[in-house]
Backbone as numpy.savetxt, mean C-alpha at the origin, in Angstrom:
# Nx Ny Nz CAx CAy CAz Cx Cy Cz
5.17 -13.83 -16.02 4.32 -12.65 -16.02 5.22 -11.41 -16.02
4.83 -10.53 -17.16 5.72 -8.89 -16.99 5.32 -8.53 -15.71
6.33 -7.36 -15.64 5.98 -6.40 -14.69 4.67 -5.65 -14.63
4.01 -5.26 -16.09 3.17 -4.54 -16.36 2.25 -5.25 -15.69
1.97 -6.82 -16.31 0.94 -7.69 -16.33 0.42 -7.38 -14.87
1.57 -8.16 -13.99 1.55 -8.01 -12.45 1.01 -6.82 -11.94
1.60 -5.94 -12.07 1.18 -4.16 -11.65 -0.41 -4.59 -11.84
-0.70 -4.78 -13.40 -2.71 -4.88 -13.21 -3.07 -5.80 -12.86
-2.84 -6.88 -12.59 -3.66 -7.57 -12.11 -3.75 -7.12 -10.04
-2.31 -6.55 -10.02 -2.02 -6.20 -8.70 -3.34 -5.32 -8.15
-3.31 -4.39 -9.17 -4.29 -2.93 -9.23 -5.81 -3.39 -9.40
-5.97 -4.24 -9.81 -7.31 -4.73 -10.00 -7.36 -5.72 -9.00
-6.96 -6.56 -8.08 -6.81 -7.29 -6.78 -6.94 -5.85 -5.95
-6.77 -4.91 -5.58 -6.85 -3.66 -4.86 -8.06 -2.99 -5.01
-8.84 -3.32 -6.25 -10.26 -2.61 -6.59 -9.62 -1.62 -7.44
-8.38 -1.12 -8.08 -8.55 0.38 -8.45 -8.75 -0.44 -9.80
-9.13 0.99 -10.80 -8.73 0.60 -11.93 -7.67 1.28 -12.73
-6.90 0.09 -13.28 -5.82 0.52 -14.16 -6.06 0.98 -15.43
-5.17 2.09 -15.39 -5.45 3.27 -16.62 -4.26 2.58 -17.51
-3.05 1.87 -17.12 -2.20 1.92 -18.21 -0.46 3.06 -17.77
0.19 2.71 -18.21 1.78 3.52 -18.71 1.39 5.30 -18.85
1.96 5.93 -17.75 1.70 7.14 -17.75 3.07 7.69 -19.20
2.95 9.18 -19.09 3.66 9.74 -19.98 4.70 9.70 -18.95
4.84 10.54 -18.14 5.32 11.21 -16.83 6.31 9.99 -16.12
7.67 10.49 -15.67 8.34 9.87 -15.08 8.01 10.68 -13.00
8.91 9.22 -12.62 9.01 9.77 -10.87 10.53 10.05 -10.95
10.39 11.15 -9.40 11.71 11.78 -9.48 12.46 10.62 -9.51
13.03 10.04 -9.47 14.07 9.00 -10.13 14.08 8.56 -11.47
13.47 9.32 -11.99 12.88 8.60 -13.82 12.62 7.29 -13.77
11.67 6.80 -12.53 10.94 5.55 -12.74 9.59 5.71 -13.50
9.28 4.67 -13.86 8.06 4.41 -14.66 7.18 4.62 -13.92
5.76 5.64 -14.40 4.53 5.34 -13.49 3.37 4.80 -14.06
2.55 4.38 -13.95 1.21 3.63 -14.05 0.11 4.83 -14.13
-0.57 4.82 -14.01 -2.23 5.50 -13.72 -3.14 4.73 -12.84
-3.89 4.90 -12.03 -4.29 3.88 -11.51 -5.83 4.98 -11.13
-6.99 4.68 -11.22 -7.94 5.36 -10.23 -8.46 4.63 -8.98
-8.80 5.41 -8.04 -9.36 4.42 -6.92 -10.15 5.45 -6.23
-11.09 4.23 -5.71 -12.51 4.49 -5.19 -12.44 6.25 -3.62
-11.02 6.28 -3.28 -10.69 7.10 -2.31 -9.88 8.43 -2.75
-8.98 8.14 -3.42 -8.54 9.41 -3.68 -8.01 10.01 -5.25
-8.89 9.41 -5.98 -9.69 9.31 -7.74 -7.94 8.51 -8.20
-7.83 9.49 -9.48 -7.14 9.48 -10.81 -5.09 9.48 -9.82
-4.42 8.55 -9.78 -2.99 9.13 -9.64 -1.75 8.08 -9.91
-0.95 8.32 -9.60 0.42 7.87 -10.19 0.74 6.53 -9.17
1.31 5.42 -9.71 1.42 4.15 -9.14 2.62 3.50 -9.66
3.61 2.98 -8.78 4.46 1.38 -8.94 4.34 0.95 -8.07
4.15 0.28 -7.49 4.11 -0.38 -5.45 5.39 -1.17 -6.09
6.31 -1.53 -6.96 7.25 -2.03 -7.42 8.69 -1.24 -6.87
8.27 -0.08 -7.32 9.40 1.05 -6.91 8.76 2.02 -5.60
7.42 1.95 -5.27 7.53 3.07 -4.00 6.80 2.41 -3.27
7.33 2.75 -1.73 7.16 2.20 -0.64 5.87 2.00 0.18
5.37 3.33 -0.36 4.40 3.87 0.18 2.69 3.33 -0.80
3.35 2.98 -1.91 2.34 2.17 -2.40 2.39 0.67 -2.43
3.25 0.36 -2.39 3.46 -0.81 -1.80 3.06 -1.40 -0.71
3.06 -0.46 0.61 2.21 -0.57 1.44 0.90 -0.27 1.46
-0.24 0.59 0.82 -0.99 0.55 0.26 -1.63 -0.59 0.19
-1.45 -1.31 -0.74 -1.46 -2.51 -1.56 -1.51 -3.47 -0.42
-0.42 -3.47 0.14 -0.44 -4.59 1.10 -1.63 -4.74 2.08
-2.35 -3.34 2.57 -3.01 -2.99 3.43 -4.37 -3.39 2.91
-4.46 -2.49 1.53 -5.63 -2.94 0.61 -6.42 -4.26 0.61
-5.44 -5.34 0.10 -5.38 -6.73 -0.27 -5.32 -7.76 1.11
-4.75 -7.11 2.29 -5.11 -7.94 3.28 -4.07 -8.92 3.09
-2.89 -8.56 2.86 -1.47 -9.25 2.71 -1.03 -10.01 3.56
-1.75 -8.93 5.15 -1.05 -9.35 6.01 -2.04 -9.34 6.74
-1.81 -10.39 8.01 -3.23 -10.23 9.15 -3.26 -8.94 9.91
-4.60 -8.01 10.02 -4.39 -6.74 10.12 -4.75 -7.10 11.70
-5.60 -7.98 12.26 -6.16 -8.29 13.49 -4.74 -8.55 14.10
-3.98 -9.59 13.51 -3.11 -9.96 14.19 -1.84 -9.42 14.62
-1.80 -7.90 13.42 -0.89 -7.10 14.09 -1.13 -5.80 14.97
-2.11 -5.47 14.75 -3.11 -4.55 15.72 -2.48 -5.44 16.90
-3.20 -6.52 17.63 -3.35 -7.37 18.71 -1.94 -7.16 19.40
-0.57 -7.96 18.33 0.55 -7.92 18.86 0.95 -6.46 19.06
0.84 -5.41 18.80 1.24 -3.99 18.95 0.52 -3.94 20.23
-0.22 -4.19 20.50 -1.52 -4.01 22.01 -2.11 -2.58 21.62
-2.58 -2.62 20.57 -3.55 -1.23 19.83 -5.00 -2.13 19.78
-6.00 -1.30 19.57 -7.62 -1.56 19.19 -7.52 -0.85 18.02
-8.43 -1.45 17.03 -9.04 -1.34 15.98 -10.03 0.30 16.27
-10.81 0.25 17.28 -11.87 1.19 17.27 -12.36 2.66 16.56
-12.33 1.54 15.43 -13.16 2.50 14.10 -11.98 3.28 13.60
-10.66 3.30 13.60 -9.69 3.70 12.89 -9.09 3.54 11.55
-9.22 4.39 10.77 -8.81 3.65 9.50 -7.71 2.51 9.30
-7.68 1.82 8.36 -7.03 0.82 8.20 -5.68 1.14 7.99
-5.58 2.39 7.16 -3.72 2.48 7.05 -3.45 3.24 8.10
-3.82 4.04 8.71 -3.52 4.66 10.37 -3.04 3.55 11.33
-4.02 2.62 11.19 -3.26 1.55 12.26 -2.64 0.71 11.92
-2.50 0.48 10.78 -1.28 -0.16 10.07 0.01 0.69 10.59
-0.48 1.79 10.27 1.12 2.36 10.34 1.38 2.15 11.57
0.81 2.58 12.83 0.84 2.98 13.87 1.27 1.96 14.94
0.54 0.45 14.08 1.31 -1.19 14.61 3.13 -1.03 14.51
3.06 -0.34 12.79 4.42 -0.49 12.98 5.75 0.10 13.31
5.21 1.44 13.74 5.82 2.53 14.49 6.04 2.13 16.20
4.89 1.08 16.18 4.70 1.02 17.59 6.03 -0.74 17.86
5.70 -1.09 17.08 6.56 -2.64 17.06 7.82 -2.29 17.12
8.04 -0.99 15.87 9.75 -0.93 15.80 10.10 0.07 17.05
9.32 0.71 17.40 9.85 1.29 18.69 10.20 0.44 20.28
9.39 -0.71 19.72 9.61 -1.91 21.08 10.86 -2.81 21.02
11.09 -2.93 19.20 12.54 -3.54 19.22 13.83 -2.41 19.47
13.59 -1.09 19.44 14.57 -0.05 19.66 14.78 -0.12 20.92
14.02 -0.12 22.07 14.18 -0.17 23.19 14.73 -1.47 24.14
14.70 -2.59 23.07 15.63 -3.71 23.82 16.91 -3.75 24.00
């Protein structure tokens, strides 16, 4: 499977829909995608090359058990968005291994 292939089927496993090969490079002159989604419309995508969509994605798709890292962080769910406490598990985890 290309890279491309992957990217859409990735993007369509996420709900967005894929627009296709932008014109437009990222500041590194990486390749970007198009992607729309149901939250914050029409924008620029690799979860290949950026981190931050990558995590995204991961969050999106349920990559990872979200219960089960909430739980181990000792955070509640209570009505918090999903990438807030994503992040916030893992701000909170790596600050527990800093302190050993």
């Amino acid at each position: 499977m290309t890279d491309v292939k992957m990217l859409e089927a990735a993007a369509t496993a996420a709900g967005y829909e894929w627009r296709g090969k932008s014109s437009l490079r990222g500041e590194d002159g990486e390749t970007l995608y198009e992607i729309t989604d149901r939250k914050y419309g029409c924008s620029f995508w690799n979860p290949l090359d950026d981190g931050d969509d990558a995590l995204r994605l991961a969050v999106t798709c349920r990559i990872f058990d979200l219960n089960k890292a909430v739980v181990d962080a000792g955070l509640s769910l209570n009505g918090k968005d999903d990438f807030a406490i994503v992040r916030l598990a893992i701000v909170k985890t790596a600050a527990g291994i800093g302190k050993k």
